[in-house]
Backbone as JSON Lines, residues from 0, in Angstrom:
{"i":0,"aa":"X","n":[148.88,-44.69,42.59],"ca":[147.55,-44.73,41.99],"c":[147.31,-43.44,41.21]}
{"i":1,"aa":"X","n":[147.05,-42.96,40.37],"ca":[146.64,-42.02,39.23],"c":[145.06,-41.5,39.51]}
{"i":2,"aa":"X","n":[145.18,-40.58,39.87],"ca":[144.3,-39.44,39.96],"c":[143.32,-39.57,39.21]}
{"i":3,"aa":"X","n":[141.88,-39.33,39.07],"ca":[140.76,-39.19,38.12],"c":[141.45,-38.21,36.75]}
{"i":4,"aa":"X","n":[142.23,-36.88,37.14],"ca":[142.75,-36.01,36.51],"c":[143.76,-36.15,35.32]}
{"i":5,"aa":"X","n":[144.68,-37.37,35.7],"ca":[145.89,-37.71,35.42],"c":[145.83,-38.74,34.39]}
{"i":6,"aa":"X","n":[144.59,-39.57,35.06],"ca":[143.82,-40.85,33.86],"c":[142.91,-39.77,33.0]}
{"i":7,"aa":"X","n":[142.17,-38.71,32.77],"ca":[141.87,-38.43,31.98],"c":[142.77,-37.59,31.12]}
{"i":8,"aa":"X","n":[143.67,-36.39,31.42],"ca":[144.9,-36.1,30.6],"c":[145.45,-37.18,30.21]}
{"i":9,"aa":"X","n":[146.03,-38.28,30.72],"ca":[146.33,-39.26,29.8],"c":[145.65,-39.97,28.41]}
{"i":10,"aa":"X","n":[144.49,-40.04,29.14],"ca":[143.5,-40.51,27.92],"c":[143.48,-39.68,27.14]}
{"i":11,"aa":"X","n":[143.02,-38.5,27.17],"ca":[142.87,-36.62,25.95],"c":[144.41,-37.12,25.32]}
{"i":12,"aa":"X","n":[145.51,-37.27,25.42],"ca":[146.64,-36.7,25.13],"c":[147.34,-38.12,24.67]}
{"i":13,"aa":"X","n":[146.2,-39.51,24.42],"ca":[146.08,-40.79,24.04],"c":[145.22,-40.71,22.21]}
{"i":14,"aa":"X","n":[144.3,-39.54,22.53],"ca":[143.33,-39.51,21.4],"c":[143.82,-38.28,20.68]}
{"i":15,"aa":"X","n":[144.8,-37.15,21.44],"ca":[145.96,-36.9,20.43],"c":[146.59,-37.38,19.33]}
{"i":16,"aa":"X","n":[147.42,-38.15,19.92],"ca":[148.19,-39.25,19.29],"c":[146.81,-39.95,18.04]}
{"i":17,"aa":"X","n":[146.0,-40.71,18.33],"ca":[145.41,-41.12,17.32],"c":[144.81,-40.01,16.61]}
{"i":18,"aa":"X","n":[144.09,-38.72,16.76],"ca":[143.76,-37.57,15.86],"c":[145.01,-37.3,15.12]}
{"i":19,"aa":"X","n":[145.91,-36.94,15.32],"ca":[147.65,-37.04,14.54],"c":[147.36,-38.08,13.64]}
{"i":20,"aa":"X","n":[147.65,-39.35,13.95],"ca":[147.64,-40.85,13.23],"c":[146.36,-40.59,12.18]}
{"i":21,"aa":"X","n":[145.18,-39.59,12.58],"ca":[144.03,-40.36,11.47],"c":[144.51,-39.0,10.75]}
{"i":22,"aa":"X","n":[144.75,-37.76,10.86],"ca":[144.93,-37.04,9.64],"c":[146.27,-37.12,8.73]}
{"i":23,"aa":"X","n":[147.43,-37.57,9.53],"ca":[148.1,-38.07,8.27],"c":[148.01,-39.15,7.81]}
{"i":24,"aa":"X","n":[146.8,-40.47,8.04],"ca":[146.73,-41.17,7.1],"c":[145.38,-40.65,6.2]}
{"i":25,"aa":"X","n":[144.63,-39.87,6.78],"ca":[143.72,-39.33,5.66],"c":[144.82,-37.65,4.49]}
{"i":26,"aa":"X","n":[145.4,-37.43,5.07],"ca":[146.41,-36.76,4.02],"c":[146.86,-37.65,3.38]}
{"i":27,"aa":"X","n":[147.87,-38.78,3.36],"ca":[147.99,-39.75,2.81],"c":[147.65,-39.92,1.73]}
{"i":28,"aa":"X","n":[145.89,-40.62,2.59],"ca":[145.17,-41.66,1.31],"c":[144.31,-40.02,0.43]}
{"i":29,"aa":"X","n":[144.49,-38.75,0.63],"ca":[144.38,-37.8,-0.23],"c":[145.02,-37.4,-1.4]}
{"i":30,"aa":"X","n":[146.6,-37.63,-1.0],"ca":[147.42,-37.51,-1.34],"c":[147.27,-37.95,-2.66]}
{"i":31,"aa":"X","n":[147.31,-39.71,-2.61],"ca":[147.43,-40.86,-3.83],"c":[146.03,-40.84,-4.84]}
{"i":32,"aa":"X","n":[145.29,-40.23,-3.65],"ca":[143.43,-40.66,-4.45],"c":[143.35,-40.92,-5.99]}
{"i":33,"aa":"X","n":[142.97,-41.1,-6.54],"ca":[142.97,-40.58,-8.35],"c":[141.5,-40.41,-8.3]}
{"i":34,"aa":"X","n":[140.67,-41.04,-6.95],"ca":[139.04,-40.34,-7.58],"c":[138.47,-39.22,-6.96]}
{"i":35,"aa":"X","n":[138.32,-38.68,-7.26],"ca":[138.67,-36.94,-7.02],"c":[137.33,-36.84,-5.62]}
{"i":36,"aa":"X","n":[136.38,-37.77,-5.67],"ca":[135.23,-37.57,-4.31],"c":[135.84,-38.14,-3.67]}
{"i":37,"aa":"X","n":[136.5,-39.08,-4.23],"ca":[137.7,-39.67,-2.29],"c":[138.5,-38.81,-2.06]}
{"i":38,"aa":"X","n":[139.35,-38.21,-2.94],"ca":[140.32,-37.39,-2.54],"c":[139.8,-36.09,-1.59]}
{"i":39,"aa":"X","n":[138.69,-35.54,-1.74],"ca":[137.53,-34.36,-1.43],"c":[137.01,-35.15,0.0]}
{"i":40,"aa":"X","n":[137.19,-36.35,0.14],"ca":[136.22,-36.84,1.44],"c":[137.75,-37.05,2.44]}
{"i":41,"aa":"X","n":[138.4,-37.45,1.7],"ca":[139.83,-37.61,2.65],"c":[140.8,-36.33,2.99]}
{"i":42,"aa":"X","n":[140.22,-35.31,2.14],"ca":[140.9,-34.06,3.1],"c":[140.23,-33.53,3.62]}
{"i":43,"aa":"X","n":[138.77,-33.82,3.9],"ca":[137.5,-33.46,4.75],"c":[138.2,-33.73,6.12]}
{"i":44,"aa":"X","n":[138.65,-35.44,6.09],"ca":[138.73,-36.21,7.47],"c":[140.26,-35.71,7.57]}
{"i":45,"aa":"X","n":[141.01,-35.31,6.98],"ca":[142.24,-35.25,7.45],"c":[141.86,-33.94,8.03]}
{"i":46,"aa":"X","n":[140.95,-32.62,7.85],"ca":[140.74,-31.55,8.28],"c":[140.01,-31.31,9.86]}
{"i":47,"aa":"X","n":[139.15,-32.47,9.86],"ca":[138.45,-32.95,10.71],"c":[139.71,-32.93,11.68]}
{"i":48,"aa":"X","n":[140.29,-34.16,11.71],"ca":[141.15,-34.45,12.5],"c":[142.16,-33.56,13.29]}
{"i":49,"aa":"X","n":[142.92,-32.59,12.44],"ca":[143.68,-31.7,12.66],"c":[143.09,-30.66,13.83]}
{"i":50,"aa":"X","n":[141.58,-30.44,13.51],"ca":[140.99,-29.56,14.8],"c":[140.55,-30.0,15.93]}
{"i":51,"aa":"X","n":[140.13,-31.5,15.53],"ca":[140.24,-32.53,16.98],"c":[141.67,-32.52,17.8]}
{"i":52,"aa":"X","n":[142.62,-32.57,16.91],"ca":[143.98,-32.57,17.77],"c":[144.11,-31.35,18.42]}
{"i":53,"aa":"X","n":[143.74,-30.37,17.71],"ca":[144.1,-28.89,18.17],"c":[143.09,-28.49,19.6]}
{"i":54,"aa":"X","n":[142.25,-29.45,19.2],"ca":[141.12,-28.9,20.33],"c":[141.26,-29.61,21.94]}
{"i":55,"aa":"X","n":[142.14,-31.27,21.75],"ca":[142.35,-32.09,22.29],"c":[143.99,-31.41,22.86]}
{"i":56,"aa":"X","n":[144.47,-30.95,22.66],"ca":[145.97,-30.33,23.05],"c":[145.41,-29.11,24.07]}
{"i":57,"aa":"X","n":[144.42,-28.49,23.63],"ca":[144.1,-27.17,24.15],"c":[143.38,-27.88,25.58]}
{"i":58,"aa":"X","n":[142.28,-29.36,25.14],"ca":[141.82,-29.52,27.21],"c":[142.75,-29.99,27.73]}
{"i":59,"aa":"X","n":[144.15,-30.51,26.81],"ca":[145.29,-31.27,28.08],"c":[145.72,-29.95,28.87]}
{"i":60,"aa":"X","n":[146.14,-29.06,27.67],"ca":[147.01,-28.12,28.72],"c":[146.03,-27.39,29.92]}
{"i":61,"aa":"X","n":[144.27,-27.19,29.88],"ca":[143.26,-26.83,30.7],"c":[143.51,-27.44,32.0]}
{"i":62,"aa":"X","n":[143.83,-28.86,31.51],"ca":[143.88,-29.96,32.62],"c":[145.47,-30.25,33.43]}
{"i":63,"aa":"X","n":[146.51,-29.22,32.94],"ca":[148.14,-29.14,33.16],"c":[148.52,-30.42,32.71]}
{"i":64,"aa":"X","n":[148.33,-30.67,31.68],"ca":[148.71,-31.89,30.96],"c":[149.72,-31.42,29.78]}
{"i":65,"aa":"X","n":[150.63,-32.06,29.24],"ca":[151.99,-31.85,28.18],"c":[151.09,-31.95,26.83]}
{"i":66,"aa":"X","n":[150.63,-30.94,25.97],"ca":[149.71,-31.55,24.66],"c":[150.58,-31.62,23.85]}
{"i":67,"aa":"X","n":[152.08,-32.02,23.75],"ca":[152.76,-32.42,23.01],"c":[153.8,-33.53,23.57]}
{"i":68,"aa":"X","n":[153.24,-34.51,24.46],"ca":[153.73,-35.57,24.71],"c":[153.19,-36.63,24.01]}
{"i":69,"aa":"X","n":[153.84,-37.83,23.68],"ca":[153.5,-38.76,22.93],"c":[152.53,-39.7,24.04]}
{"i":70,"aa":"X","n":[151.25,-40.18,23.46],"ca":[151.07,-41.07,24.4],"c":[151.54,-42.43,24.47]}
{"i":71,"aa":"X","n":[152.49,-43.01,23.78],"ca":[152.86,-43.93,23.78],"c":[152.32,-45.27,23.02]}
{"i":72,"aa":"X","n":[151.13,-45.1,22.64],"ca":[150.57,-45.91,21.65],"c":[150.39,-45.64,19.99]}
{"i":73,"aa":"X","n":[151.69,-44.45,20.04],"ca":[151.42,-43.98,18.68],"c":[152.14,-44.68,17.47]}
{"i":74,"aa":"X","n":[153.0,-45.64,18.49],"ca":[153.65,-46.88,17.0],"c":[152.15,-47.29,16.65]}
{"i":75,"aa":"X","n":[151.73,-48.0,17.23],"ca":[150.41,-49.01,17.24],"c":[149.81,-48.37,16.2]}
{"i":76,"aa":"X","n":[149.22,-46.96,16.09],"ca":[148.0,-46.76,15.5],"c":[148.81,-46.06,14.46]}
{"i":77,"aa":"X","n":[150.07,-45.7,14.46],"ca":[150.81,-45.19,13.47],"c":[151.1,-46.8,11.76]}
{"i":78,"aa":"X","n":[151.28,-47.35,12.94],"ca":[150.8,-48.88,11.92],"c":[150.1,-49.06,11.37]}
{"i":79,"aa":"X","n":[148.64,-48.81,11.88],"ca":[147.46,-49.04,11.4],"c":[147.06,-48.05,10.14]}
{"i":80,"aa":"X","n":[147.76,-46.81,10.4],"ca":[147.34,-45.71,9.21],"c":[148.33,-45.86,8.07]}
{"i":81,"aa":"X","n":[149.5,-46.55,8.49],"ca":[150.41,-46.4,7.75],"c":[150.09,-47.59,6.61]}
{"i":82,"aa":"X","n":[149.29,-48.68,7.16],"ca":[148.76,-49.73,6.59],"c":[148.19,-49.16,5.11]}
{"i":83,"aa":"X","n":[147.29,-47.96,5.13],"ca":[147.04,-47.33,4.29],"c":[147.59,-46.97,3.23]}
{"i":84,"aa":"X","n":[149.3,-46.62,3.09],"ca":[150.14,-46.63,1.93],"c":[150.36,-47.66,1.0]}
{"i":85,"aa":"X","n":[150.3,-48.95,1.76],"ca":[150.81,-49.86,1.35],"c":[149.32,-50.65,0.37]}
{"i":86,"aa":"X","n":[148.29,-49.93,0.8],"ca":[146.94,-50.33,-0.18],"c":[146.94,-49.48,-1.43]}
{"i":87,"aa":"X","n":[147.42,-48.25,-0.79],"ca":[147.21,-46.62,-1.85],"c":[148.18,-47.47,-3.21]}
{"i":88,"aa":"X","n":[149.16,-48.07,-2.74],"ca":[150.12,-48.53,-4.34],"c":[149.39,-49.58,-5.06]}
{"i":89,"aa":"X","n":[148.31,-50.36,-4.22],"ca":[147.86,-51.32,-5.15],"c":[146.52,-50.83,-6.16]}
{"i":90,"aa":"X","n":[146.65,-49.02,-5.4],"ca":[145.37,-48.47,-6.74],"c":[144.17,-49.28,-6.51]}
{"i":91,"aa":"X","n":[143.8,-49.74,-5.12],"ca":[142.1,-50.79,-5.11],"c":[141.59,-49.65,-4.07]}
{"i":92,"aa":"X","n":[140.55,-48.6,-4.33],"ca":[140.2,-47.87,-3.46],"c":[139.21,-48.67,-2.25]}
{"i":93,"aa":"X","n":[138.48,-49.12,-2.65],"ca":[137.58,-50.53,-1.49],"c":[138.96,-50.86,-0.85]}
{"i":94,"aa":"X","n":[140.34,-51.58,-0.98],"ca":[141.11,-51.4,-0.04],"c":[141.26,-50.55,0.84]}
{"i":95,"aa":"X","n":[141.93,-49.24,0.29],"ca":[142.42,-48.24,0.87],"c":[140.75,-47.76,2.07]}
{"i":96,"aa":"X","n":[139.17,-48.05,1.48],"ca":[138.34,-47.27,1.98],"c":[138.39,-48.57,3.44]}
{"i":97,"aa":"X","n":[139.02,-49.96,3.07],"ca":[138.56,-51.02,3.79],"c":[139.45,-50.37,5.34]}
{"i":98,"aa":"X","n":[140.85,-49.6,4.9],"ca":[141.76,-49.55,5.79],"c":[141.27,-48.33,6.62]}
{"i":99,"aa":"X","n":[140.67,-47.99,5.99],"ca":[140.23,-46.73,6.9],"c":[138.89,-46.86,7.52]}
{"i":100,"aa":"X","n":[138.79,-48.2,7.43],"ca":[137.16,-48.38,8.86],"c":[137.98,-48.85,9.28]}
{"i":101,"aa":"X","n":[139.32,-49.63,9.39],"ca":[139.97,-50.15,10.51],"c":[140.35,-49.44,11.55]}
{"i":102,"aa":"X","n":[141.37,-48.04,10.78],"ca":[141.47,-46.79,11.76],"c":[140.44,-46.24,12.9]}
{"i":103,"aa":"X","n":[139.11,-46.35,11.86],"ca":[138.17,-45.74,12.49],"c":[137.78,-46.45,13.8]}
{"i":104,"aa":"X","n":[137.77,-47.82,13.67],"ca":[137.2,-48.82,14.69],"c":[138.0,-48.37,15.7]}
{"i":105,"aa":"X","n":[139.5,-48.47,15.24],"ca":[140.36,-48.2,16.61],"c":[140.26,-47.08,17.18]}
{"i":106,"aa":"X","n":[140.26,-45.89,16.72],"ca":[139.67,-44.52,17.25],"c":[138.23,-44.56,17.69]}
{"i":107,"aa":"X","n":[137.58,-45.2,17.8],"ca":[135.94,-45.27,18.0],"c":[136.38,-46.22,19.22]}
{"i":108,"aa":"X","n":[136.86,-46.97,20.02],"ca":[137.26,-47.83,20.83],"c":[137.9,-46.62,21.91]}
{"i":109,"aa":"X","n":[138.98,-46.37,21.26],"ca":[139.48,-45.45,22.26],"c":[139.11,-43.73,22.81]}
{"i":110,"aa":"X","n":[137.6,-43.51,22.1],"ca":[137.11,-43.04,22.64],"c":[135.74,-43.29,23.7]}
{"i":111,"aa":"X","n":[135.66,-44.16,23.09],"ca":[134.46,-45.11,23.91],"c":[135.06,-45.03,25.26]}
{"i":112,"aa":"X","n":[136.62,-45.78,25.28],"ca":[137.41,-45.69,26.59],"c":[137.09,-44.16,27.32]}
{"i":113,"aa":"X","n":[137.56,-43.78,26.31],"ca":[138.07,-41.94,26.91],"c":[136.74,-41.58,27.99]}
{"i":114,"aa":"X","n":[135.74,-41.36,27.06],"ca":[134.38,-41.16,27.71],"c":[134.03,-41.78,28.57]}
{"i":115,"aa":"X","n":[134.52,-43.3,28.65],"ca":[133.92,-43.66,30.27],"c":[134.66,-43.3,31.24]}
{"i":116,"aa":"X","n":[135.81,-42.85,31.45],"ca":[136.16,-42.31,31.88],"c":[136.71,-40.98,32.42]}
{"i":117,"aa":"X","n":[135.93,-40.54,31.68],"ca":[135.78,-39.04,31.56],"c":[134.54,-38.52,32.11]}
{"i":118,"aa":"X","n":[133.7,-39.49,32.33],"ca":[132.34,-39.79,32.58],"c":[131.71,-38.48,33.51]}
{"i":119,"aa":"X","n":[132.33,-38.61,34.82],"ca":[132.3,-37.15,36.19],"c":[132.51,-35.9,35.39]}
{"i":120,"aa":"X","n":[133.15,-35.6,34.84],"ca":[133.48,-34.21,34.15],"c":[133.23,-34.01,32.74]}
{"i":121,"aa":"X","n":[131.8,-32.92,33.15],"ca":[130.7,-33.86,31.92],"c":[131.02,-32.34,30.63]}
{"i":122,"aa":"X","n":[132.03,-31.22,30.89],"ca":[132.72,-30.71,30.09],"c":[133.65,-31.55,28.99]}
{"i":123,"aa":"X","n":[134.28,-31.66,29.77],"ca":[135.01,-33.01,28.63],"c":[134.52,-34.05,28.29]}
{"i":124,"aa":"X","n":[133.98,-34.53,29.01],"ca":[132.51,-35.84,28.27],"c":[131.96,-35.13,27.09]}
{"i":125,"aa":"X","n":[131.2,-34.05,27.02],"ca":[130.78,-33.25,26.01],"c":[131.79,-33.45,24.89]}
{"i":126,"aa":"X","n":[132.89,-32.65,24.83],"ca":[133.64,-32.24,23.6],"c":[134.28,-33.89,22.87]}
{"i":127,"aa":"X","n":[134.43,-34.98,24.09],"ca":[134.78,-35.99,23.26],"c":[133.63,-37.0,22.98]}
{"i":128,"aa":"X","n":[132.83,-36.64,23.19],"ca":[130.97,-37.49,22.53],"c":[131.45,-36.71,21.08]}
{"i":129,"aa":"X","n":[131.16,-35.11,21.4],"ca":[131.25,-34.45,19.79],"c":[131.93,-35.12,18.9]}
{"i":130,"aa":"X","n":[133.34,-35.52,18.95],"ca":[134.59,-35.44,18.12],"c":[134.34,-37.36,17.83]}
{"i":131,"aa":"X","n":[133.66,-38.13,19.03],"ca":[133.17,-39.34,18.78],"c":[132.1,-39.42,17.53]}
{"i":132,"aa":"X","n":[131.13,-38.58,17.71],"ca":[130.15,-38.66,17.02],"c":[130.66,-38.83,15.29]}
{"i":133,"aa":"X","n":[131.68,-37.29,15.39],"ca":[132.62,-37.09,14.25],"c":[132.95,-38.05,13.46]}
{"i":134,"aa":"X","n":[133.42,-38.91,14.42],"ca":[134.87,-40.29,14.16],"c":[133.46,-40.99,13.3]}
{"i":135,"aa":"X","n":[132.35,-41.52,14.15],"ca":[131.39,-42.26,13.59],"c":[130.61,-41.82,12.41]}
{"i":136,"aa":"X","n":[130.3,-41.02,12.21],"ca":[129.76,-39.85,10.85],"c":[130.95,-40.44,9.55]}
{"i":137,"aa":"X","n":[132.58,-40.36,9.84],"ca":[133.46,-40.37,9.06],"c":[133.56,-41.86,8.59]}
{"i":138,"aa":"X","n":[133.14,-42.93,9.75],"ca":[132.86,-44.48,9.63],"c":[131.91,-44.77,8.87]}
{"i":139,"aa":"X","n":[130.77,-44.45,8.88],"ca":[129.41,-44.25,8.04],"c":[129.47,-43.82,6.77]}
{"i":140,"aa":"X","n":[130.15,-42.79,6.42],"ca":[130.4,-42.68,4.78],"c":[131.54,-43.2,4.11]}
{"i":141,"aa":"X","n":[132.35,-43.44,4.81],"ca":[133.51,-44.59,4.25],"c":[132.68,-45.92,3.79]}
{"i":142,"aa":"X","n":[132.41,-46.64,4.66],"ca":[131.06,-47.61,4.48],"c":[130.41,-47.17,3.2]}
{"i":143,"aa":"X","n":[129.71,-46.17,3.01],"ca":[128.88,-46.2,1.81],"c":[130.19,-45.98,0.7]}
{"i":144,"aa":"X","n":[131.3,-45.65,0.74],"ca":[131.84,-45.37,-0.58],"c":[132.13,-46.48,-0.78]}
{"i":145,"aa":"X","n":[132.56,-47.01,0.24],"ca":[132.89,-48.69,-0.38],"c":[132.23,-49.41,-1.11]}
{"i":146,"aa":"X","n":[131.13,-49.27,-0.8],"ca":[130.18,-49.69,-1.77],"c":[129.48,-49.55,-3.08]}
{"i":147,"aa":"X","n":[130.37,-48.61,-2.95],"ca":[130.81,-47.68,-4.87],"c":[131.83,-48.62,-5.62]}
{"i":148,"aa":"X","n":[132.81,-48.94,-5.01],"ca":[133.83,-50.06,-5.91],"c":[134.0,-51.18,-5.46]}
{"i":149,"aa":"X","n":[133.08,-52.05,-4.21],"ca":[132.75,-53.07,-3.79],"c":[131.22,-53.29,-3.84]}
{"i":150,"aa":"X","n":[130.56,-53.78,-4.65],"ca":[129.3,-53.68,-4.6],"c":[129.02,-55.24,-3.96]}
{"i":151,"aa":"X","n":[129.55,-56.15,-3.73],"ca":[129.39,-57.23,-2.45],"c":[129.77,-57.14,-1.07]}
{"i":152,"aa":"X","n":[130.31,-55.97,-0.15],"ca":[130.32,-55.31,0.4],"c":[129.82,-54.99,1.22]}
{"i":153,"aa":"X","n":[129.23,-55.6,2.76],"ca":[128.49,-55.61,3.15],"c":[128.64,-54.85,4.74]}
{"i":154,"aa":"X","n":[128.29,-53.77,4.91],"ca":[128.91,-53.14,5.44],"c":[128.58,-53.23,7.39]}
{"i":155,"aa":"X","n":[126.99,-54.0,7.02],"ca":[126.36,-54.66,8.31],"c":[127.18,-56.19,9.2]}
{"i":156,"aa":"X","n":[128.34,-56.54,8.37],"ca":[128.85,-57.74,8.57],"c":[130.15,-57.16,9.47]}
{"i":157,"aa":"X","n":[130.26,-55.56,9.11],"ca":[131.61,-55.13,9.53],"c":[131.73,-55.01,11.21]}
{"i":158,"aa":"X","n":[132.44,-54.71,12.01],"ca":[132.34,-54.85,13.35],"c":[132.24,-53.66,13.51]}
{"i":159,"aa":"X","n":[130.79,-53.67,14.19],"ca":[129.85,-52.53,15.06],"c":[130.7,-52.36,15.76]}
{"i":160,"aa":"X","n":[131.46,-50.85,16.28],"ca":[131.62,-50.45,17.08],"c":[130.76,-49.58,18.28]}
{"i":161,"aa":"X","n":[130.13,-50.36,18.2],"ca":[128.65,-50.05,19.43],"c":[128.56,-50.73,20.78]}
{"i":162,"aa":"X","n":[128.67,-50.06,21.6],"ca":[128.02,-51.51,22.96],"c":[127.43,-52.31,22.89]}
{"i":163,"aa":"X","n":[126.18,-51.66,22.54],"ca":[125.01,-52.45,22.7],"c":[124.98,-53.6,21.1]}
{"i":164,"aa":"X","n":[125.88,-53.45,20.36],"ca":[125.97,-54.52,19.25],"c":[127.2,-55.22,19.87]}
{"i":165,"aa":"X","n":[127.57,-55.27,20.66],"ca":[129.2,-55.94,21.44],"c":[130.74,-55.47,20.59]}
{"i":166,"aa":"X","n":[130.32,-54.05,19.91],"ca":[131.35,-53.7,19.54],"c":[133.14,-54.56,20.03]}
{"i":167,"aa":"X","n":[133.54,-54.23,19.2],"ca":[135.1,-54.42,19.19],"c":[135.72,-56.16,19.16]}
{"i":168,"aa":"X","n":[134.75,-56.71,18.45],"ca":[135.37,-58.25,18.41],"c":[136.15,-58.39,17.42]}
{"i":169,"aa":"X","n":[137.0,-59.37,17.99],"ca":[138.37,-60.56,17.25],"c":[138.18,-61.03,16.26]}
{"i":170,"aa":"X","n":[139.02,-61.58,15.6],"ca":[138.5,-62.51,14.48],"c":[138.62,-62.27,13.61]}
{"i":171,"aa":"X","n":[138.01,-60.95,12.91],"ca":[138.09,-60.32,11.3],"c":[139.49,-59.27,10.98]}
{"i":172,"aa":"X","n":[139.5,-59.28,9.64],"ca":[140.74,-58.89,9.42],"c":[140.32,-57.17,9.98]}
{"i":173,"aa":"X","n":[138.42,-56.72,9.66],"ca":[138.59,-55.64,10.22],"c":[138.13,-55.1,11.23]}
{"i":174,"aa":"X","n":[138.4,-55.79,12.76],"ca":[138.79,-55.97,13.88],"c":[140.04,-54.27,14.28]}
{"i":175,"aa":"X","n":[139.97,-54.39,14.76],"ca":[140.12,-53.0,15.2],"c":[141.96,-53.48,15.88]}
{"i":176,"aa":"X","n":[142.94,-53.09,15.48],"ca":[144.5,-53.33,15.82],"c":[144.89,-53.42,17.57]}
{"i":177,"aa":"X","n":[145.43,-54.2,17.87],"ca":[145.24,-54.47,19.56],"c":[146.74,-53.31,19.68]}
{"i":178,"aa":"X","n":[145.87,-52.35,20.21],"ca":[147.01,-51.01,20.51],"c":[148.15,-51.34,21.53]}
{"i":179,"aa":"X","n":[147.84,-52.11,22.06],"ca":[148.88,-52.79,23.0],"c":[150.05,-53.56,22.41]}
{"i":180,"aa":"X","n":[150.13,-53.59,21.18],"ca":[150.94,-54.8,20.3],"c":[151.93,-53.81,20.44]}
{"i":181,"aa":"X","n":[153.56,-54.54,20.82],"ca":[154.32,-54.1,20.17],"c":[155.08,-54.82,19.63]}
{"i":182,"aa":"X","n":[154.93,-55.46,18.75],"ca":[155.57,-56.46,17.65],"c":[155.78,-55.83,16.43]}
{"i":183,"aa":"X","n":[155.54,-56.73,15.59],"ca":[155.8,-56.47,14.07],"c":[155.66,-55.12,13.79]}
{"i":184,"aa":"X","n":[155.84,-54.85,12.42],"ca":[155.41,-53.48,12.0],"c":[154.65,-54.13,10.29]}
{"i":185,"aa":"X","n":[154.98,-55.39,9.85],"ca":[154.22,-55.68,8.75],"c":[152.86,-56.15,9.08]}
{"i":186,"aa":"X","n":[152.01,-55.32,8.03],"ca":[149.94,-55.38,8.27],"c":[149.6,-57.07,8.15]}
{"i":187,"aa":"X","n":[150.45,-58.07,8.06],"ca":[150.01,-59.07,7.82],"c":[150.25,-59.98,9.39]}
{"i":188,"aa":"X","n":[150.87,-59.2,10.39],"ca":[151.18,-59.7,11.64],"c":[150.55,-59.08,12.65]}
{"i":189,"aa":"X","n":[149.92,-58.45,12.62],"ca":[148.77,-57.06,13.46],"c":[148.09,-58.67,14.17]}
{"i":190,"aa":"X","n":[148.36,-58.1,15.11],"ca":[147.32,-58.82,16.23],"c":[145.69,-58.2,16.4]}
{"i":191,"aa":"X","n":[144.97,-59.17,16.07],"ca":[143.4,-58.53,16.13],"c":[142.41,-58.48,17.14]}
């Protein structure tokens, strides 16, 4: 049975792995940008990210946890960001902005996790609400840019990652990637 301690270093050193996954796909989709406020908002979030990881490595090792172990779900969400290249060549930024509320959903899920279980140790509850809040702030203006080169776009239709809206449902293409998949690696076989 796994310790309160052991399930939360696991979890911190789970949202590693996805802080990794969201700044090199926001380096990435920086990388390709050609519109210079995406490019400016995507090395925001890839910057973002990088100090979440750094900050998230620093409570594993607090907690004698490895902050450079893989957590093992990093094909999964490494998929999901990587999904992002394969939009960046078709030059449709509403794509590329579509792929990155997907990321977000899935990182907004797995901190939702993190925090409830992190719940007793309200130090680390703290720093991953913050870096949650973050994730959601970064969900929220993606949303509005989309709506710069999608003006049908509706960003209330997209799946709330909220409780109290029943966050995290099936069904839509932007449904949040079932991190548990280990199948395919092509975006057209992602289990939702």
């Amino acid at each position: 049975m796994e310790s309160n301690n052991e399930k939360l270093v696991s979890n911190i050193e789970h949202l590693i792995s996805i802080a990794e996954d969201g700044k090199k796909g926001y380096e990435n989709a920086a990388e390709d940008a050609q519109d210079g406020s995406l490019k400016a908002m995507f090395q925001k979030y890839a910057t973002q990210r990088g100090t979440y990881s750094t900050d998230l490595k620093r409570l594993t090792s607090e907690l004698g946890g490895d902050p450079d172990k893989e957590a093992g779900v990093m094909g999964s969400m490494h998929r999901a960001w990587m999904d992002i290249r394969t939009w960046l060549g078709s030059n449709e930024n509403a794509a590329v902005l579509k792929e990155c509320v997907t990321g977000e959903n899935a990182a907004i899920k797995s901190y939702t996790e993190a925090i409830e279980d992190a719940d007793a140790n309200s130090m680390y509850s703290s720093i991953l609400n913050e870096q949650l809040n973050g994730v959601r702030g970064a969900l929220s203006e993606i949303k509005t840019q989309i709506t710069h080169y999608d003006p049908e776009y509706n960003a209330n239709e997209e799946n709330d990652n909220t409780p109290e809206k029943g966050g995290f449902s099936t069904g839509s293409h932007n449904a949040p990637y079932d991190l548990n998949d280990k199948g395919s690696t092509t975006g057209s076989e992602y289990k939702y």
